[in-house]
C-alpha positions in Angstrom: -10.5 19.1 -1.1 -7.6 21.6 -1.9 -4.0 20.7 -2.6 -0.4 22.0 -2.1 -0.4 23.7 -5.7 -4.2 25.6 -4.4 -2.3 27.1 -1.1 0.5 30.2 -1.2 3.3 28.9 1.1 6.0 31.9 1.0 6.8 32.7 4.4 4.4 30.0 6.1 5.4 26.7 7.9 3.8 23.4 6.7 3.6 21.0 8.9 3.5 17.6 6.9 2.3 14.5 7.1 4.1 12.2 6.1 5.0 8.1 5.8 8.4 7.6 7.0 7.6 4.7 9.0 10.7 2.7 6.5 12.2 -1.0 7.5 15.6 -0.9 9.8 18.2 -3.9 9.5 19.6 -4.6 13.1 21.7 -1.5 12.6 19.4 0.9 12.2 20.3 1.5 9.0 17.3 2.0 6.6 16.6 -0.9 4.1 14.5 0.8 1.6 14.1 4.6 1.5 11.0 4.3 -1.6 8.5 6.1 1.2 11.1 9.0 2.3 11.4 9.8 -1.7 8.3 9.9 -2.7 7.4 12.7 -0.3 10.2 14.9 -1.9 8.0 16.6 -4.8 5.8 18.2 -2.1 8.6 19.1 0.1 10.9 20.6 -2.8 7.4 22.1 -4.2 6.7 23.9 -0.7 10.6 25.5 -0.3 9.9 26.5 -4.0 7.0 28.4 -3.0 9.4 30.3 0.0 7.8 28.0 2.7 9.4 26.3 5.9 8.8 22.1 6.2 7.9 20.2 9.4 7.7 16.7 9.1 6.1 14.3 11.4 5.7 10.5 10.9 5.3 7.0 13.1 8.3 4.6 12.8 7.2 1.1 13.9 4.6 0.2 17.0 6.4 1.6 19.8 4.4 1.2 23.5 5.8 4.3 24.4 9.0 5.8 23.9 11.5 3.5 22.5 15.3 4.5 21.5 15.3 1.5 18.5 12.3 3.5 16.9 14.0 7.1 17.2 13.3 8.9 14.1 16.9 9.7 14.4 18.1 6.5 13.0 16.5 7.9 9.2 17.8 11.6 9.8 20.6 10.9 7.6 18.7 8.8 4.9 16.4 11.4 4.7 18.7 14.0 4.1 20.5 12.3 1.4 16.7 11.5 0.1 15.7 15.5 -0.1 19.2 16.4 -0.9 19.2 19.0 2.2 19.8 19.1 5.5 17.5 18.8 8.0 16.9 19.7 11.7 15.9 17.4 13.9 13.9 17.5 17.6 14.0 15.2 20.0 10.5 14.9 20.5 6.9 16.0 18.9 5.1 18.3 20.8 6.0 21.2 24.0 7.8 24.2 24.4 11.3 23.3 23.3 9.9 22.1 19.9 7.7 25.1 19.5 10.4 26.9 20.2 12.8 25.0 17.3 9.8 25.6 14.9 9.6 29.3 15.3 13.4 29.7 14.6 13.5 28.1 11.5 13.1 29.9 8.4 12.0 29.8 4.9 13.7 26.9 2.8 14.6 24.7 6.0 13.2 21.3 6.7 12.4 20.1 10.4 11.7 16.3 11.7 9.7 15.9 14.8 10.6 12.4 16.7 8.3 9.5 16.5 4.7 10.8 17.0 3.3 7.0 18.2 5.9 7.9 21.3 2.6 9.0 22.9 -0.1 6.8 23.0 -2.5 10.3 22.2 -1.6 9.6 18.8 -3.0 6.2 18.6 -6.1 7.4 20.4 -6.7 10.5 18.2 -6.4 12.7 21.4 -8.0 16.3 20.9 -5.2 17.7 23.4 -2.3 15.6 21.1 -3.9 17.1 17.9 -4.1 20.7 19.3 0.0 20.7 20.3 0.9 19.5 17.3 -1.3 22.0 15.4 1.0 24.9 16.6 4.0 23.9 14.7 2.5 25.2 11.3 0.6 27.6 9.6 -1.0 25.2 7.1 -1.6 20.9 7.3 -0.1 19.0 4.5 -1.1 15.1 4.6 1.0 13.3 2.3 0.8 10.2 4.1 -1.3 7.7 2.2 -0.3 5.2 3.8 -2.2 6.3 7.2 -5.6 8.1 6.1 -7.3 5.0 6.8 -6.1 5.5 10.2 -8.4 7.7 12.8 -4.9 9.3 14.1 -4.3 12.4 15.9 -2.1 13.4 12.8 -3.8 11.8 10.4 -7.4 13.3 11.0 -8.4 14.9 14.0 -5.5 17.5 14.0 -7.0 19.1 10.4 -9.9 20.8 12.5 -7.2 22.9 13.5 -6.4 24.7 10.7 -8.4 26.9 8.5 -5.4 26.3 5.6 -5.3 22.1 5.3 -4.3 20.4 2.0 -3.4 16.9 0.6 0.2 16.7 -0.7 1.6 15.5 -4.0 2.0 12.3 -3.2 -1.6 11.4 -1.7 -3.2 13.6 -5.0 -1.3 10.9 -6.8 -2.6 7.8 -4.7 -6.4 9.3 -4.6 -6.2 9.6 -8.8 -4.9 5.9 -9.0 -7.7 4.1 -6.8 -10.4 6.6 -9.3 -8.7 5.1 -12.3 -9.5 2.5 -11.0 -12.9 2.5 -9.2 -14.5 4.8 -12.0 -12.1 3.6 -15.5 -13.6 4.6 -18.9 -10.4 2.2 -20.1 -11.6 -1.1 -20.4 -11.2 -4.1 -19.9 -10.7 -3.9 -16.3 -8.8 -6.9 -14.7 -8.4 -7.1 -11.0 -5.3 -9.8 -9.7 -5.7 -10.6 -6.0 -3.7 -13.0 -4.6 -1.8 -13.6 -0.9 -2.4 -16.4 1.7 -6.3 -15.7 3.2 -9.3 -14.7 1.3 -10.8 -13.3 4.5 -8.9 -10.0 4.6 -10.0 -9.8 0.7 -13.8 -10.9 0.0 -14.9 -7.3 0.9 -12.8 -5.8 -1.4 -13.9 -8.5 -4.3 -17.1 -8.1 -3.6 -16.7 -4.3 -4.2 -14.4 -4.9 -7.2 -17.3 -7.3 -9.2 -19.1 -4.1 -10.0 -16.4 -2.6 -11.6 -14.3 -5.1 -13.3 -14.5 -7.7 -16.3 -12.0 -10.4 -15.1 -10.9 -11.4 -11.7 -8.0 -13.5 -11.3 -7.5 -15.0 -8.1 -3.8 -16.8 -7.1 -1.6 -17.7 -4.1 -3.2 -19.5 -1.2 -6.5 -17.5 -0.9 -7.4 -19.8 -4.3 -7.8 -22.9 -2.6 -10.5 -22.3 -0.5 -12.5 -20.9 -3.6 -11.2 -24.4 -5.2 -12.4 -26.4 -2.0 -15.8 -24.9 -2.1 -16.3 -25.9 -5.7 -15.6 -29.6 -4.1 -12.1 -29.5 -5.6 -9.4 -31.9 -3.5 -6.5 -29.0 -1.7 -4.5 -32.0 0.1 -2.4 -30.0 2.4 -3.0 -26.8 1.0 -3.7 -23.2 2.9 -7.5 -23.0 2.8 -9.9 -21.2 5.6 -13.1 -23.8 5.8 -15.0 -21.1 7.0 -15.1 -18.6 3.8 -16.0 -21.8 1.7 -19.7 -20.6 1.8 -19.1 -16.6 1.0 -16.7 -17.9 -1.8 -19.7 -19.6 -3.7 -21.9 -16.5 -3.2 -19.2 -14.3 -4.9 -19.3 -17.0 -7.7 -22.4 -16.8 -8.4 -22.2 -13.0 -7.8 -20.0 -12.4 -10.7 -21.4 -14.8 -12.9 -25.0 -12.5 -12.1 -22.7 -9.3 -13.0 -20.9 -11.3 -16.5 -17.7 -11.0 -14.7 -15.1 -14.0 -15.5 -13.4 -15.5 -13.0 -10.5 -17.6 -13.5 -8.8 -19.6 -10.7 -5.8 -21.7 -11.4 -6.6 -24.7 -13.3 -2.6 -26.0 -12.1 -0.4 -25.9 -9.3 3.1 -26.3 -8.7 2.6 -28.2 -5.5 5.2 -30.0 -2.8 5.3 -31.9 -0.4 7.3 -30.2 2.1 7.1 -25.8 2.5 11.0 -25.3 1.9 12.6 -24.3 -1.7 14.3 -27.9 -1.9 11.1 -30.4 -1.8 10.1 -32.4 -4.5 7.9 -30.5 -6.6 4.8 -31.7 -9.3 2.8 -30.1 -11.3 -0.9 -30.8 -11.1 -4.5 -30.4 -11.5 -5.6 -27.4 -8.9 -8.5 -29.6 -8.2 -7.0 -32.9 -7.6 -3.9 -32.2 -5.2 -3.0 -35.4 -3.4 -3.2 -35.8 0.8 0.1 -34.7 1.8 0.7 -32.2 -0.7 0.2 -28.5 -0.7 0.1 -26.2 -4.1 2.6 -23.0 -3.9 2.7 -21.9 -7.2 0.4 -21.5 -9.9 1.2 -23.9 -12.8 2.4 -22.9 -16.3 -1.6 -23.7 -17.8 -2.7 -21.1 -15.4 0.3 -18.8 -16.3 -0.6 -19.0 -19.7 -4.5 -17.8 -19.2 -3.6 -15.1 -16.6 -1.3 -13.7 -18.8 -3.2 -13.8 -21.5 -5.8 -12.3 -19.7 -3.5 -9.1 -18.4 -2.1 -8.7 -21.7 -5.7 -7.8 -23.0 -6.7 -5.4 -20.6 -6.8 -2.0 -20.6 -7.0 -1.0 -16.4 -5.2 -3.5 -14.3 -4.9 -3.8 -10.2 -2.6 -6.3 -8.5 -3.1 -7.4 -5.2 -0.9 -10.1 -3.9 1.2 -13.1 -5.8 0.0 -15.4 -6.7 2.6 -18.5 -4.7 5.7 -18.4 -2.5 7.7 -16.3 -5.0 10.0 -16.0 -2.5 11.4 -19.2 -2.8 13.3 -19.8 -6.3 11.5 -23.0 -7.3 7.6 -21.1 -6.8 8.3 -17.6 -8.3 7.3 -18.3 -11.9 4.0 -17.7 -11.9 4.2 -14.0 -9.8 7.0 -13.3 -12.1 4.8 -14.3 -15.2 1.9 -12.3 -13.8 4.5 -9.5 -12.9 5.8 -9.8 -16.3 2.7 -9.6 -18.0 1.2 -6.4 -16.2 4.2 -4.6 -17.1 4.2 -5.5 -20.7 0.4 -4.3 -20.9 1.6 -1.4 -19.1 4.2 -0.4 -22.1 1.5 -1.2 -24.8 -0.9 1.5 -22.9 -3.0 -0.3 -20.2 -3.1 2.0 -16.6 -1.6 -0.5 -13.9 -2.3 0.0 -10.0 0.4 -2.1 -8.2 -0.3 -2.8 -4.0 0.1 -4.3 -1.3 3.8 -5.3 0.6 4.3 -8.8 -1.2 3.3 -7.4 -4.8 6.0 -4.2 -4.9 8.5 -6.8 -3.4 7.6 -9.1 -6.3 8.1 -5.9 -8.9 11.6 -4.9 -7.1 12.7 -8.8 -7.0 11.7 -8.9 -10.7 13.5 -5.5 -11.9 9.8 -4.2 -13.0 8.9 -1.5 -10.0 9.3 1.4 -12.6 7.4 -0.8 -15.7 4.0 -0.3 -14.0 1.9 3.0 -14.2 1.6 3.1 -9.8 3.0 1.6 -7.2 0.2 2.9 -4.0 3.0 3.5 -1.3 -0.3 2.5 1.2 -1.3 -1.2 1.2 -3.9 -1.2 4.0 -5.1 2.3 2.7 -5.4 1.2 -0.7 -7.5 -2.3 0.3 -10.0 -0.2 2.2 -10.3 2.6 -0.5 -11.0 -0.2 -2.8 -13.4 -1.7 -0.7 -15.6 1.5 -1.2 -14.3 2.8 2.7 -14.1 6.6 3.6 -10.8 6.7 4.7 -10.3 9.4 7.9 -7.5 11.2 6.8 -9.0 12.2 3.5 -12.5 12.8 4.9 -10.5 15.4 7.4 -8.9 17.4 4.4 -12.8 17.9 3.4 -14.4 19.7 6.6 
């Protein structure tokens, strides 16, 4: 696979990838602009080289073209983000935008409107990917976030360039999931956490030839409790995963890897930030009551447990940290990866709920990554071939 820094750009036009697809309050105004900045190296690197940039990303799941998804409503976001101006076209593909394409010139940055404003993109279409192909001399996928979608931008477009290249950005995301995957720093400690265990058992069971510890929080934890013949009361548990939960038990203890599941919760009996709260034994929560939190036993091992490791991945929280009264034990864990990180552990942070936890907690910049793909990241961890990367190799 080659990348920007392997391709001369002077006088060519890029056409990007990118990840732009950024949350809008009611106003359209854009809540958090983390995705629009972290494409800026590759940009600024290919205007340094005396190259053009056109950039095309999704916003949303539009069916069809839909005014509240316009890529207009980030124009001015982005611009402040790149610290440039930038042209934008009312749409993605067809003479009027070819025509916008050709007049620009070295230095200047283009946006193409929302590419999912055609189904074809969706779809992967062959006719889709060969329009968009003539807006640029040489593919640039910087969009992480999307590889492990078989897209018309995302994959089948790269057929149509003999000059196609992964960006800064996804160079970055690739390295972290190898640091991971393949570390020489050990131990390795993997955090997975969130409400279901069914989106993650194919990704533990991947993960228990790799890592030393696994520790498992939020509501996924219960039903690995329950299948133990541990007492959840009300808590989230999928009865159906209590069977494949055993066999990754018994898995890891086959492989010597420790698994440690809270030994307390901080449970309630009603899912609001003002119930009545108790702390008890994971294992012994009462009918009516549901655990939301990990208790401060369980904070004590986990973070014990971070603190000691040299490679670290977090997947998840481990309760309802968005409510004041269960955020302890995400902030612990939070806490605790970032003060590994300063002492010289490598730290891979994912997933939406996990980078909220960081920015709540003031830590986003104390951990070594932050993957700026969460369903990319899960599926490269699983051991996947992710499209978009396999298309930058043909």
């Amino acid at each position: 696979m080659k990348f920007v820094t392997d391709i001369g750009f002077k006088n060519k036009k890029a056409l990007i990838r990118v990840d732009f697809n950024v949350p809008l309050d009611n106003n359209n105004n854009v809540l958090d602009a983390s995705r629009i900045l972290a494409a800026k190296p590759t940009i600024d690197y290919i205007i340094d080289k005396g190259g053009a940039c056109v950039l095309m990303s999704h916003l949303g799941r539009p069916n069809g073209h839909n005014p509240k998804l316009s890529l207009k409503h980030i124009l001015e976001q982005t611009q402040q983000c790149l610290s440039k101006e930038v042209i934008f076209i009312s749409d993605c593909i067809g003479p009027d935008v070819e025509k916008a394409v050709k007049a620009i010139k070295p230095g200047d940055v283009l946006m193409l409107e929302n590419l999912r404003f055609y189904q074809e993109e969706v779809k992967g279409s062959e006719s889709f990917s060969k329009k968009l192909s003539r807006l640029g001399d040489v593919y640039v996928n910087d969009a992480f976030g999307t590889t492990h979608r078989a897209h018309a931008s995302t994959a089948t477009i790269a057929k149509y360039f003999s000059e196609k290249c992964a960006g800064l950005l996804l160079k970055k995301e690739i390295q972290s999931i190898k640091n991971i995957l393949v570390s020489k720093k050990q131990p390795v400690t993997a955090i997975i956490g969130g409400a279901k265990v069914s989106s993650k058992i194919p990704i533990i069971k991947n993960l228990l030839s790799i890592v030393d510890n696994l520790l498992i929080g939020g509501g996924m934890a219960y039903t690995f409790i329950k299948a133990q013949g541990g007492e959840v009361g009300a808590s989230i548990f999928e009865s159906e995963k209590t069977t494949e939960c055993l066999e990754l038990i018994k898995t890891a203890e086959k492989k010597g890897v420790s698994i440690l599941l809270p030994k307390d919760v901080i449970a309630a009996a009603e899912f609001k930030n003002s119930s009545t709260t108790k702390t008890i034994r994971a294992s012994k929560i009462s009918q009516g009551w549901m655990g939301l939190d990990i208790g401060p036993e369980t904070e004590i091992e986990f973070c014990k447990t971070i603190k000691e490791s040299k490679t670290i991945l977090w997947n998840g929280p481990m309760g309802v940290f968005e409510m004041k009264r269960f955020s302890n034990g995400t902030k612990a864990v939070a806490a605790s990866v970032a003060e590994a990180t300063t002492n010289g552990a490598y730290s891979l942070v994912g997933g939406g709920d996990s980078v909220a936890a960081l920015k709540k907690f003031n830590l986003y910049n104390k951990v070594s990554r932050v993957s700026t793909g969460g369903g990319a990241m899960l599926e490269s961890l699983e051991g996947k071939e992710l499209p978009g990367i396999k298309a930058l190799m043909r």
